[in-house]
MARDODREN-152785 format. One line per 2 residues: number of its first residue (from 1); their letters; for each residue x, y, z of C-alpha. Coordinates in steps of 0.1 Angstrom, whole numbers. Example, Ala and Ser with C-alpha at 12.3 -4.5 7.8 and 13.67 -1.06 7.14 Angstrom:
# MARDODREN-152785
1	AS	123 -45 78; 137 -11 71
//
This chain:
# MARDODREN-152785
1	XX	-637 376 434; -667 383 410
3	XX	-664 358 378; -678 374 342
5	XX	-694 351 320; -702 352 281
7	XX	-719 337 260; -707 320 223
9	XX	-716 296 200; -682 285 195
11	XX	-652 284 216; -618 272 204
13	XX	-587 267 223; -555 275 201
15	XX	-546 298 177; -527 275 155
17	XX	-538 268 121; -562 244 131
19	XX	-578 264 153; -575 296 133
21	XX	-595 277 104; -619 260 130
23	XX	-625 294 141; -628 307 103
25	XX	-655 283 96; -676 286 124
27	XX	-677 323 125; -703 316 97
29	XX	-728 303 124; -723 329 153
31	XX	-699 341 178; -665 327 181
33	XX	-639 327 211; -606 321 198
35	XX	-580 319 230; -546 308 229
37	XX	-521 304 258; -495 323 244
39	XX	-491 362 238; -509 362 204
41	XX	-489 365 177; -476 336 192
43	XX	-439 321 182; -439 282 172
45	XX	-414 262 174; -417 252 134
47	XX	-396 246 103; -426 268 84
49	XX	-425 246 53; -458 242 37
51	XX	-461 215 13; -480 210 -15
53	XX	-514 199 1; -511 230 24
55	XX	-502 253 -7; -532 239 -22
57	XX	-554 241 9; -542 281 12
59	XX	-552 283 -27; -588 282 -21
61	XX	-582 307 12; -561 331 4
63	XX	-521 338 -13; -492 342 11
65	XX	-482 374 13; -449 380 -6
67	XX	-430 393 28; -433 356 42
69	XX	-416 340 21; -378 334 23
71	XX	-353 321 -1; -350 297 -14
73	XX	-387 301 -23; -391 266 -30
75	XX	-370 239 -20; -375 202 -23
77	XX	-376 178 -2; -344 153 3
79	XX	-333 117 22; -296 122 34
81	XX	-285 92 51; -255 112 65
83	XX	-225 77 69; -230 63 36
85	XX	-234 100 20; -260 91 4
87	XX	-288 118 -8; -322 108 -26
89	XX	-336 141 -35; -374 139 -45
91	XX	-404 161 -64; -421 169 -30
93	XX	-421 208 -33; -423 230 -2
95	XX	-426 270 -1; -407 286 25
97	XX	-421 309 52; -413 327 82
99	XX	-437 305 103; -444 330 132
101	XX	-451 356 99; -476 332 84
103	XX	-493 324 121; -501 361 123
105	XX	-512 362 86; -538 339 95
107	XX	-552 355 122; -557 384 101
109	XX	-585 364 76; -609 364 106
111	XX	-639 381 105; -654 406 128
113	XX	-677 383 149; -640 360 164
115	XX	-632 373 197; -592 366 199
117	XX	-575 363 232; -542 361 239
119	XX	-525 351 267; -558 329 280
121	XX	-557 291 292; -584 270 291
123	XX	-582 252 323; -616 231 323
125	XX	-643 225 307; -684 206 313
127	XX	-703 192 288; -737 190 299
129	XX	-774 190 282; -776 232 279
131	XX	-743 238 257; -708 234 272
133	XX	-692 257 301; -656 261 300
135	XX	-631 277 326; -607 301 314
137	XX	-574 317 329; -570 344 316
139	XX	-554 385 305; -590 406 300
141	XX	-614 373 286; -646 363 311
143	XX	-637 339 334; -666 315 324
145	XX	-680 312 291; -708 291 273
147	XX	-709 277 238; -731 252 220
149	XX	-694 236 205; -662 235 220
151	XX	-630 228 198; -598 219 214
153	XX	-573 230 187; -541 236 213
155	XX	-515 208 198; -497 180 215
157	XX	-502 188 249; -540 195 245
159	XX	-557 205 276; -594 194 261
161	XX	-581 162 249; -569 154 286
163	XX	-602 166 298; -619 147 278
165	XX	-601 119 291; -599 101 254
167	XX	-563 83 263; -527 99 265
169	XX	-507 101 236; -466 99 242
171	XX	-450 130 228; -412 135 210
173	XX	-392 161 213; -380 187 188
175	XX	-351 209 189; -341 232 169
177	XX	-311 260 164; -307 287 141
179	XX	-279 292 126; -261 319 110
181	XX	-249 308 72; -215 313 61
183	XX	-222 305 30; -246 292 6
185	XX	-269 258 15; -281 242 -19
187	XX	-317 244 -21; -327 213 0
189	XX	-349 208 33; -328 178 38
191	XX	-340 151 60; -309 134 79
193	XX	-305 103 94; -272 92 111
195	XX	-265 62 131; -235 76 159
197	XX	-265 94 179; -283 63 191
199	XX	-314 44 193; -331 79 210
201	XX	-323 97 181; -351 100 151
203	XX	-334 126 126; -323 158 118
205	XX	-333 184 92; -320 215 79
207	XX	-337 243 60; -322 275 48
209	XX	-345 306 59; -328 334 39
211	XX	-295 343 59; -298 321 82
213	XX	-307 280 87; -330 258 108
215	XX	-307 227 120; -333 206 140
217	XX	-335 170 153; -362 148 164
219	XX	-360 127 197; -381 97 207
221	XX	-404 97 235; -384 93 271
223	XX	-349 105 256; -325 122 282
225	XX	-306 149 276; -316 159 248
227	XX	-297 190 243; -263 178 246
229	XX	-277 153 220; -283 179 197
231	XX	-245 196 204; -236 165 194
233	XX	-255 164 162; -244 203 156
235	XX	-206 192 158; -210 163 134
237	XX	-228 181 111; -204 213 108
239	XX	-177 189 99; -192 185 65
241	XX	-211 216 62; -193 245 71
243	XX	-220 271 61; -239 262 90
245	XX	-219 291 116; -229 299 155
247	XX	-259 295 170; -281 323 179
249	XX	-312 305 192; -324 274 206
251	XX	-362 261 205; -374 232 221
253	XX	-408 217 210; -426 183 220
255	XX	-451 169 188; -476 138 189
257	XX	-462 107 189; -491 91 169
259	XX	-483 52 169; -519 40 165
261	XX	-550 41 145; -568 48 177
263	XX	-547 80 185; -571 101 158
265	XX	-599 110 181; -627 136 165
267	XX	-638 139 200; -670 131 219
269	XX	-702 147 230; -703 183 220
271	XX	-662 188 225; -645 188 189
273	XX	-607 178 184; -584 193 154
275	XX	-549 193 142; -525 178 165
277	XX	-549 175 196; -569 151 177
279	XX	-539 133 164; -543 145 128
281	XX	-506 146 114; -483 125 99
283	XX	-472 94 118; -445 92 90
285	XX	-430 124 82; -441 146 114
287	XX	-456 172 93; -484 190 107
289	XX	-498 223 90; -517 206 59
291	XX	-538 180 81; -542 212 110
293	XX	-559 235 85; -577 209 64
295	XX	-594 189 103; -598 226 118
297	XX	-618 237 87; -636 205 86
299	XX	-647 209 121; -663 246 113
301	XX	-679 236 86; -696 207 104
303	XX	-704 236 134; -715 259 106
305	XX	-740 233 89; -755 218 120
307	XX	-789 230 135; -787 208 164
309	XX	-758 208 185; -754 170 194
311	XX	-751 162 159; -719 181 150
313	XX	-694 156 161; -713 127 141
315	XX	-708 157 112; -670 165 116
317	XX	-666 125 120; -677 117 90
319	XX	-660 149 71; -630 142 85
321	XX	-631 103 83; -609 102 51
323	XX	-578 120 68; -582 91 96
325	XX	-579 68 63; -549 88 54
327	XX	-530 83 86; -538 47 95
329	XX	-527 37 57; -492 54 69
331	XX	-492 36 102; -486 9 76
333	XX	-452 17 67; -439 33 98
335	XX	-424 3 120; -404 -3 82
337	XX	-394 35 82; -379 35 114
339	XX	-366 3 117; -322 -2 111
341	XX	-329 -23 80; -358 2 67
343	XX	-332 26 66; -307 6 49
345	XX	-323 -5 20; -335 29 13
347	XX	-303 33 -1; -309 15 -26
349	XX	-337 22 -41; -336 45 -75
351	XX	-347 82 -63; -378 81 -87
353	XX	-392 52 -69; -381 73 -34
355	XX	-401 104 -45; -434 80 -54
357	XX	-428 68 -19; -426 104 -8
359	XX	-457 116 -22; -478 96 -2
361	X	-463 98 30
//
């Protein structure tokens, strides 16, 4: 079989928003590759809320297009712990969007010069002293191409990040259903814990999308059966909130399980890492869009404003060493988050003092 090569100055793997915005970025140098193992517009597994450091972020890109929004437009973020009834609601504001909508929104701000392919694995890659050669599988792309910068950008299970061989990372699983409503959900995207699940079990949330509702839970790393944990979870919950009505779909996700300081890696040599393959995201509250699109942009820009290619790392390093800050400084608190007392005493502490908290994590 013949193999087709091409040349690029940039090629990204994942068309996520880190990616998307790498891509963005370091269009403004030359040639981009944007691939993305998925048919492209591709359908994540997401609760699409963007909160206010992603609303911001978007500010300076672009607004939202009306027709991705769903109501409630705005909800706020709430603690629930689900046998005490307790509820701390807070001042953290997200906007709610139709997440595979928005993903296909943001492909559309690329420019002209960001070859997109769908549908196209990166399977290896060599960095070596002419530029970096990478290996695709793919639906219509070259087989081979050539870049002076390659970005992994393709999330939790990161092909470039193993081939880099910079350490596993443990992953969590997410499901989530949605539901029809039968009835109206106050305007909440309620984080739940409960204790009748067991140790396996992180929490649940629920976000009204319009008509219908996103009832997902989180499971640590190495939980078995899953799913009938999440039947489980379904059933308990209806008991109290009968709005939530059948089930019409199922997702199934796995997310970072980011448990150390040393889990952020910017990458090495001339192979970048953003978003979730580089371990930016929360440790603390899972959330992943803001830190995607603020390290994926990062990382253009430092491909953008580099004339020699073995200096862009050292670049995106230093641009992005604040969000490393960010993430260790919530390392901090997480063995107190997740631990039974943690969760115990947050019950008592006045919901002003839970929304500070909030802010920051």
């Amino acid at each position: 079989m013949t193999r087709t090569t091409a040349d690029y100055d940039t090629v990204v793997a994942g068309a996520g928003p880190a990616g998307i915005m790498a891509a963005r970025q370091a269009a403004k140098r030359g040639r981009v590759l944007l691939v993305d193992s998925s048919a492209l517009p591709r359908d994540k597994s997401c609760g699409g809320m963007l909160n206010e450091y992603a609303q911001r972020f978007l500010a300076s890109v672009a607004d939202v297009p009306e027709k991705l929004v769903l109501g409630p437009t705005h909800v706020k973020f709430r603690y629930w712990d689900w046998d005490r009834d307790l509820r701390k609601a807070t001042q953290l504001t997200f906007l709610n969007v139709d997440r595979k909508g928005f993903d296909e929104w943001l492909v559309s701000l690329l420019p002209d010069n960001v070859d997109i392919a769908g549908g196209t694995r990166l399977t290896d890659f060599a960095d070596d002293p002419d530029g970096v050669i990478a290996t695709l599988k793919n639906s219509g792309s070259p087989d081979c191409v050539t870049c002076r910068t390659l970005v992994g950008a393709d999330g939790a299970r990161s092909a470039v990040r193993r081939g880099l061989g910079v350490g596993s990372v443990a992953t969590y699983v997410t499901l989530q259903d949605f539901v029809r409503l039968e009835g109206e959900l106050e305007p909440y995207f309620d984080c739940i814990y409960m204790r009748s699940i067991g140790d396996c079990y992180a929490y649940s949330y629920i976000v009204p999308k319009g008509r219908m509702a996103i009832v997902g839970s989180v499971y640590y790393p190495h939980t078995k059966r899953p799913h009938e944990k999440q039947d489980l979870t379904l059933e308990i919950l209806r008991e109290r909130l009968p709005q939530l009505g059948e089930s019409v779909k199922r997702e199934a996700s796995v997310a970072l399980s980011v448990r150390d300081p040393r889990d952020v890696v910017a990458g090495a040599g001339r192979v970048l890492l953003a978003g979730e393959a580089g371990g930016f995201m929360s440790p603390t509250s899972g959330e992943g869009i803001s830190y995607a699109m603020n390290s994926g942009s990062l990382a253009g820009e430092a491909i953008m404003s580099s004339t020699d290619p073995d200096e862009v790392l050292a670049g995106y390093t230093q641009r992005s060493a604040h969000i490393a800050r960010n993430i260790k400084r919530k390392l901090r608190w997480l063995p107190f988050m997740e631990s039974p007392v943690g969760k115990y005493l947050a019950g008592f502490v006045p919901s002003s003092l839970v929304s500070r908290v909030t802010e920051g994590l």
